[in-house]
RODO-2510 file (C-alpha; in nm, 4 decimals, decimal comma):
residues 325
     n   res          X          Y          Z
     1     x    10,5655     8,5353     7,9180
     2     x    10,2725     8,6601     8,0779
     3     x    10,1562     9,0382     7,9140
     4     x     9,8658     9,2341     8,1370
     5     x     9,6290     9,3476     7,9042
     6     x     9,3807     9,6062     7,9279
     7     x     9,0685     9,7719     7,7602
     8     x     9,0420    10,1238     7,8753
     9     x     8,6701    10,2168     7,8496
    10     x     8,6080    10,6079     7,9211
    11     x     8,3371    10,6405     7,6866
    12     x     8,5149    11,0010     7,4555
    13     x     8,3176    11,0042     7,1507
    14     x     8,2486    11,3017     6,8997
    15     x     7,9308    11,5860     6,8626
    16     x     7,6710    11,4038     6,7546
    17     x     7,7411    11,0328     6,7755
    18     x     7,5202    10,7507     6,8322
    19     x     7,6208    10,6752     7,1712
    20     x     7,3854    10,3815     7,2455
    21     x     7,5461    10,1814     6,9917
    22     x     7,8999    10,2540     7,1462
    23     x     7,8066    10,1448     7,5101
    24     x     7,6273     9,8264     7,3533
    25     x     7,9843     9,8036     7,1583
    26     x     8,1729     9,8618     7,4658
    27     x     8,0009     9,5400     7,6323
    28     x     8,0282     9,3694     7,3305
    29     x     8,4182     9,4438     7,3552
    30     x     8,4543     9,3721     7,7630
    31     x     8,2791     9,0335     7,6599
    32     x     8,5121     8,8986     7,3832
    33     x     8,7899     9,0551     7,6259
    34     x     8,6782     8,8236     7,8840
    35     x     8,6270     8,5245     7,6725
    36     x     8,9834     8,5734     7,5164
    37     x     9,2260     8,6205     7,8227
    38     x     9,2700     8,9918     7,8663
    39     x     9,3415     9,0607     8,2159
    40     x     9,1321     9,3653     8,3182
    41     x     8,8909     9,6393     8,1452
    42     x     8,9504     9,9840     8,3139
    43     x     8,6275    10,2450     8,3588
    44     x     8,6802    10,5918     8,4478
    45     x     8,4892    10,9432     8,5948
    46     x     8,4674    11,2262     8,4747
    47     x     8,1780    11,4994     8,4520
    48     x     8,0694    11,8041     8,2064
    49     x     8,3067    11,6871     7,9098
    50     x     8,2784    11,7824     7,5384
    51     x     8,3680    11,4530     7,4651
    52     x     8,0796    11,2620     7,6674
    53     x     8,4059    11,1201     7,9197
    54     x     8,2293    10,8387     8,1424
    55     x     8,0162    10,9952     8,4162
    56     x     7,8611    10,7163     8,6407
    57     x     8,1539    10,4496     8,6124
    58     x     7,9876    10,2048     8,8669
    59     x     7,7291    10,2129     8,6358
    60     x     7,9345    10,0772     8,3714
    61     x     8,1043     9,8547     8,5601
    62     x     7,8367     9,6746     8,6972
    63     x     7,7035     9,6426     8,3433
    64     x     8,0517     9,5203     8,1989
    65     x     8,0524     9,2216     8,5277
    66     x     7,6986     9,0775     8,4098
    67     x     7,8243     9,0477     8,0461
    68     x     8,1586     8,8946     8,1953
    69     x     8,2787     8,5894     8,4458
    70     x     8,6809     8,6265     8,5065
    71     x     8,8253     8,9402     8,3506
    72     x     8,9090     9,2248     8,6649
    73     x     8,7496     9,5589     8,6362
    74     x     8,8699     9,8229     8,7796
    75     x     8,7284    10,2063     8,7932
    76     x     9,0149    10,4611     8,8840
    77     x     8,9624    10,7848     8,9624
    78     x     8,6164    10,7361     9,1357
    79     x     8,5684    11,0968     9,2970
    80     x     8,4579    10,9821     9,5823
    81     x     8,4095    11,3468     9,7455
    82     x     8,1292    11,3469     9,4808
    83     x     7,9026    11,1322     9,6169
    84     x     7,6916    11,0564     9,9310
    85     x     7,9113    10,8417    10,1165
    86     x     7,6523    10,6244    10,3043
    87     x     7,4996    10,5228     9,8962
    88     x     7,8720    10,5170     9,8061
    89     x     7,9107    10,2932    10,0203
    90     x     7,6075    10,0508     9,9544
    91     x     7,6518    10,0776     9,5626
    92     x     8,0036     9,9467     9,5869
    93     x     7,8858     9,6408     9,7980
    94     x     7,6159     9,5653     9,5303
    95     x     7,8770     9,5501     9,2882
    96     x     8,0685     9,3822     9,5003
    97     x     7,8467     9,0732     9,5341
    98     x     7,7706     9,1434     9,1381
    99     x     8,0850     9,0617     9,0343
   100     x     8,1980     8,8305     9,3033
   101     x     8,4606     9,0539     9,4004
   102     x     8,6047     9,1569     9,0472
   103     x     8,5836     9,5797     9,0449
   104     x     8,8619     9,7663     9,2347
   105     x     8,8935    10,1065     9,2603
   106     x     9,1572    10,3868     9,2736
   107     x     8,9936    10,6986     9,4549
   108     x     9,0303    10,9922     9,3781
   109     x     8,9739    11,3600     9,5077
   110     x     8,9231    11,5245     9,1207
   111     x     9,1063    11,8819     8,9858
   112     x     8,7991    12,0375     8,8451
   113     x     8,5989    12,2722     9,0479
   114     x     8,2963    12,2444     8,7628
   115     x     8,2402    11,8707     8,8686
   116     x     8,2329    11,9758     9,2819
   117     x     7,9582    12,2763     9,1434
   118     x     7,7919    11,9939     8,9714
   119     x     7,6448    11,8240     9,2479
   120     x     7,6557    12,1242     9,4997
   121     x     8,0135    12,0006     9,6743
   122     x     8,2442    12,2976     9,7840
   123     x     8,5647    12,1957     9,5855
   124     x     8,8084    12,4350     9,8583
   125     x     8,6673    12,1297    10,1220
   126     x     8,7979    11,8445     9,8889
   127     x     9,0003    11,7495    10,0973
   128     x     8,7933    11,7162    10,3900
   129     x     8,5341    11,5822    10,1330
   130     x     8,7331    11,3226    10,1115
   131     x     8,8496    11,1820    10,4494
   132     x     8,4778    11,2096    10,5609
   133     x     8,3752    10,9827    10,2535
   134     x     8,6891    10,7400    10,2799
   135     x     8,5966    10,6964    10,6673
   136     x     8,2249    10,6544    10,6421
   137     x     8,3641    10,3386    10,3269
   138     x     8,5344    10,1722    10,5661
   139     x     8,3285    10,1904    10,8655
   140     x     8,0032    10,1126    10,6843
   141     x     8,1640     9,7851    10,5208
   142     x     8,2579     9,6952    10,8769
   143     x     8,0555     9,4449    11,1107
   144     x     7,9633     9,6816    11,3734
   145     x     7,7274     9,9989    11,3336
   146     x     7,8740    10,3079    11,3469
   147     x     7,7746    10,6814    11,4179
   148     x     7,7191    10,8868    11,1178
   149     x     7,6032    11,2467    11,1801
   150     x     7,4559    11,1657    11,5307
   151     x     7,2657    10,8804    11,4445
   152     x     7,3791    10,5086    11,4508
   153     x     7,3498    10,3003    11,1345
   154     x     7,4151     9,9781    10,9799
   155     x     7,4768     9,9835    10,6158
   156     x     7,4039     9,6618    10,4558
   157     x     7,4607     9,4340    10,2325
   158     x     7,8266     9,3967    10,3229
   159     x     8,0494     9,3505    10,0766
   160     x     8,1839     8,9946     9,9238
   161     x     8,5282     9,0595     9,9491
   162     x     8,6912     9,0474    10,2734
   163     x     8,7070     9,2643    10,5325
   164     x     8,6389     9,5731    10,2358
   165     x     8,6067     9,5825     9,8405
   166     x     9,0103     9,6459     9,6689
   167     x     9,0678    10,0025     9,7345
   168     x     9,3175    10,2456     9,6411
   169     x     9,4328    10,5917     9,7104
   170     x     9,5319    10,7874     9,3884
   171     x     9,7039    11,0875     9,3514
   172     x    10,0195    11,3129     9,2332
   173     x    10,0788    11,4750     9,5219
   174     x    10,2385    11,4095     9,8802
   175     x     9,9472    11,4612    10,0607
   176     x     9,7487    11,1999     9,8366
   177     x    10,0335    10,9536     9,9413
   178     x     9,9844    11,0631    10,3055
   179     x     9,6262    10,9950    10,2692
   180     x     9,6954    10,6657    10,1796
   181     x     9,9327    10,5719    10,4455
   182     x     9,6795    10,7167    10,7120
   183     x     9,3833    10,4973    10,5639
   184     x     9,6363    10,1877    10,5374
   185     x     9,5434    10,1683    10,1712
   186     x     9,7304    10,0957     9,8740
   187     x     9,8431    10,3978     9,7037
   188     x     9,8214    10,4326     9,3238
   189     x     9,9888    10,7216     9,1288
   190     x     9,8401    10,7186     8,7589
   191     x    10,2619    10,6899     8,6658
   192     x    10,5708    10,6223     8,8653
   193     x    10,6856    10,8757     9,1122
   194     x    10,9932    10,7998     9,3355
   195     x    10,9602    11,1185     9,5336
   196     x    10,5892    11,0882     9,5926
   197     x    10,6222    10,7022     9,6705
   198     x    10,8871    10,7532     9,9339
   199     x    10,6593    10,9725    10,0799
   200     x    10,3911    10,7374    10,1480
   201     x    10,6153    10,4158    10,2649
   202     x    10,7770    10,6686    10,5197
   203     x    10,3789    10,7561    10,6149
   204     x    10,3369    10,3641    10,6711
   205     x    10,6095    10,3766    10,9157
   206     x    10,4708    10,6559    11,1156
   207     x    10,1652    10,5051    11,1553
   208     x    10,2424    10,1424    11,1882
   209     x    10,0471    10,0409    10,8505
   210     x    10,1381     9,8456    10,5650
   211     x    10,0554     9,8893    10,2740
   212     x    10,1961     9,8816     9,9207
   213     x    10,2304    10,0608     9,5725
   214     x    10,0865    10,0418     9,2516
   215     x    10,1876    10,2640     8,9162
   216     x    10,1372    10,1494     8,5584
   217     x    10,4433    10,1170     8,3482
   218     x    10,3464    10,3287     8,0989
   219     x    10,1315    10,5773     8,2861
   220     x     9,8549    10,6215     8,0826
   221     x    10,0011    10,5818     7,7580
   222     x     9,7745    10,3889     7,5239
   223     x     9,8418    10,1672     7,2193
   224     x     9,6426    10,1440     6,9025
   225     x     9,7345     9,8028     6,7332
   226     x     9,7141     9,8067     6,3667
   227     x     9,8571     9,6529     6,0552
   228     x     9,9210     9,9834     5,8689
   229     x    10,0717    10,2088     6,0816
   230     x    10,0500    10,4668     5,8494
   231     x     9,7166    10,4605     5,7266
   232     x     9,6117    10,4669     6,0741
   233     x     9,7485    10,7609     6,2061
   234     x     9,6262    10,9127     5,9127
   235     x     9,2518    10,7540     5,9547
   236     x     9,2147    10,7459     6,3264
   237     x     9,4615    11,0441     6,4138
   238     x     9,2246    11,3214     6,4394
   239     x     9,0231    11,1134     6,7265
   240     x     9,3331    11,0519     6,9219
   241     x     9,3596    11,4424     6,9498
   242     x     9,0238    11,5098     6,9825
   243     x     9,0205    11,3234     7,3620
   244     x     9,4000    11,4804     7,3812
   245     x     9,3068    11,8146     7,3231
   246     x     9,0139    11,7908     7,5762
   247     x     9,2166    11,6154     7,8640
   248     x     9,4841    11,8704     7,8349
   249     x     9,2638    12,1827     7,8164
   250     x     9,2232    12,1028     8,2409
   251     x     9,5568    12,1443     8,2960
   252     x     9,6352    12,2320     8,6272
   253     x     9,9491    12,4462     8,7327
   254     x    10,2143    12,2655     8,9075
   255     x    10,0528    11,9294     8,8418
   256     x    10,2043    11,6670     8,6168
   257     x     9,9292    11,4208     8,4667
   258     x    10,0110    11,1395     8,2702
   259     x     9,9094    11,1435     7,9227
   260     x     9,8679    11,5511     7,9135
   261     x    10,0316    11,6665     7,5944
   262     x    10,0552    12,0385     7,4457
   263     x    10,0114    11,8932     7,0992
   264     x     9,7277    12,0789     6,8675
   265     x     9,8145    11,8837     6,5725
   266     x     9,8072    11,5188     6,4714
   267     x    10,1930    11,4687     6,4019
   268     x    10,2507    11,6776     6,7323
   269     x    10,0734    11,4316     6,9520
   270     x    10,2175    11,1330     6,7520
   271     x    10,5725    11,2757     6,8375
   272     x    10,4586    11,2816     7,1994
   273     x    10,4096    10,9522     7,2408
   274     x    10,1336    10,9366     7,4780
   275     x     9,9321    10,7107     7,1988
   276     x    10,1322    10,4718     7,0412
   277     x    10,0375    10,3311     6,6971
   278     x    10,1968     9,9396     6,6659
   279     x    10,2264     9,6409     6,4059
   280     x    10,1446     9,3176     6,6342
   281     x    10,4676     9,2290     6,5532
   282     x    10,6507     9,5756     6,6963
   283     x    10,4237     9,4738     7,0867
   284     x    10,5392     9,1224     7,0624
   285     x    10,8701     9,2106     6,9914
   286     x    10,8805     9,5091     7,3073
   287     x    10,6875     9,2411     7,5458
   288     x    10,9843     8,9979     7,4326
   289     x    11,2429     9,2514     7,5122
   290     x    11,0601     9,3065     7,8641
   291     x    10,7465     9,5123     7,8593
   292     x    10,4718     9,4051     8,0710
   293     x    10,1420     9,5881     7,9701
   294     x    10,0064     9,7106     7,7602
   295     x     9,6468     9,8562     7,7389
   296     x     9,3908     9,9070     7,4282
   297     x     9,1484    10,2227     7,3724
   298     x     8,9156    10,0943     7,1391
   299     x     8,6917    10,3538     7,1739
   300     x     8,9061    10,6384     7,1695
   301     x     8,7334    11,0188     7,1131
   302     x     8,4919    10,8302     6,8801
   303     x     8,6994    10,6119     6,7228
   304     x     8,4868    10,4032     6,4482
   305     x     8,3872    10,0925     6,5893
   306     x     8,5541     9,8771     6,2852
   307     x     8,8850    10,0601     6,3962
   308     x     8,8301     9,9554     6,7598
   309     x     8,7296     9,6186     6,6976
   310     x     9,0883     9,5561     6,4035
   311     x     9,2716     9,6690     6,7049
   312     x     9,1807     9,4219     6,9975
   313     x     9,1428     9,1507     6,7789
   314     x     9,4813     9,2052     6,6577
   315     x     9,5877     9,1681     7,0254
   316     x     9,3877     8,8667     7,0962
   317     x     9,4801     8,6895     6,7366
   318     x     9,8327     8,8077     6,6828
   319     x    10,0101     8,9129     7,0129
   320     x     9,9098     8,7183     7,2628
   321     x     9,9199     8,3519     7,1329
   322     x    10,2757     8,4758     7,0232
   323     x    10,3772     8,5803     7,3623
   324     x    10,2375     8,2462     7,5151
   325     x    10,4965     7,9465     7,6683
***
């Protein structure tokens, strides 16, 4: 049986960490990902963090497809209302050709008016923000030049891929799904939503698009693979909550995320379940009984490297020669 497999790479650490030596690690761990048959390494965006979260994804990514020659990367959420969407545009096509085609991306529109302040965006126009930037994406990948604030242009390189780089439309909400439909994009809530998704294949109609969906299985549940359970929620417990703790302090009224939890202790976010702590032998035996994916965090709110490293090599020793045909 096939499993998807997955490095998520957001880059949480701790005060005062080295963090050269964890984005050299995080290569390091994309490479021997690649080399071993994991599917895909995931980056992510986020700005003005405690914990150092990833701020300049396409950064990483590009640096992750010139260590690596198969394995997909993708970067979800990219706030694209954050950036200038003529370079937007021209970055992604770089990549693009850097990685023949390997990054997608789930777009996003962001929750946190600090990050629109950031860079001098008004966060009330997000939404506006990003139509403008999702329209100027599309056009500027085109053939033809197009007119971008009364002047014609011609954005080049175009991309490798054909006609535009994989992109998404994430979001929670209905008008995230409508978004999608309007675009004819893909639409990808972070977790399944029925209500939401109904929304946006009844959008497809209206506008005579097709399109489809894509939700983990999981949501953004993670999975620490040890051989001592135990010993590692007692060891590795206190990072889990320190990028916990962080990612639910933005908490948003109204909004479910995936992987928010209340929890302000270690045993409270183990009883969650948003981070799972499993043998080899407890995945193999859940992929056997019909789970799909699964996806590693080796880094985790400054997880020690040895920790990070015991855990995906227990995947690519243990689990998935076991779940091969």
């Amino acid at each position: 049986m096939a499993l998807l497999s997955a490095l998520r790479l957001n880059m949480t650490d701790v005060p005062g960490a080295a963090n050269g030596d964890r984005y050299r690690a995080a290569l390091e761990m994309a490479s021997y990902a690649d080399a071993n048959g994991i599917t895909a390494v995931g980056c992510e965006e986020h700005h003005l963090t405690a914990t150092g979260w990833l701020p300049s994804p396409l950064v990483l990514a590009a640096a992750v497809a010139a260590r690596t020659s198969t394995i997909r990367i993708s970067i979800g959420a990219l706030l694209v209302p954050l950036y200038d969407p003529v370079r937007l545009a021209e970055d992604i096509a770089v990549l693009d050709h850097l990685s023949a085609g390997r990054v997608s991306y789930v777009t996003g529109i962001g929750y946190r008016p600090a990050e629109y302040h950031a860079v001098d965006k008004d966060f009330r126009r997000r939404g506006r923000l990003m139509d403008e930037c999702l329209d100027v994406l599309l056009k500027a990948w085109g053939d033809e030049p197009f007119d971008y604030r009364g002047r014609l242009i011609d954005v080049t390189p175009k991309p490798h891929t054909k006609p535009h780089p994989v992109l998404f439309i994430g979001g929670m909400s209905a008008a995230a799904a409508r978004r999608a439909a309007r675009f004819g994009l893909p639409f990808s809530p972070p977790m399944p939503m029925p209500d939401i998704e109904a929304v946006y294949r009844d959008e497809l109609v209206r506008h005579g698009k097709q399109g489809f969906v894509f939700s983990p299985e999981n949501g953004s549940t993670v999975t620490h693979l040890t051989t001592d359970p135990e010993r590692a929620w007692a060891h590795c417990g206190q990072h889990f909550l320190h990028e916990a703790t962080e990612y639910s302090s933005w908490a948003v009224a109204d909004v479910p995320r995936p992987n928010e939890s209340p929890a302000t202790t270690v045993g409270e976010l183990r009883a969650a379940g948003n981070v799972e702590v499993l043998t080899p032998q407890e995945l193999v035996a859940q992929c056997r009984a019909g789970r799909t994916g699964v996806t590693l965090h080796p880094l985790i709110g400054g997880l020690p490297l040895d920790e990070g490293w015991e855990s995906l090599r227990l995947l690519v020793d243990q689990v998935l020669p076991a779940l091969q045909p």
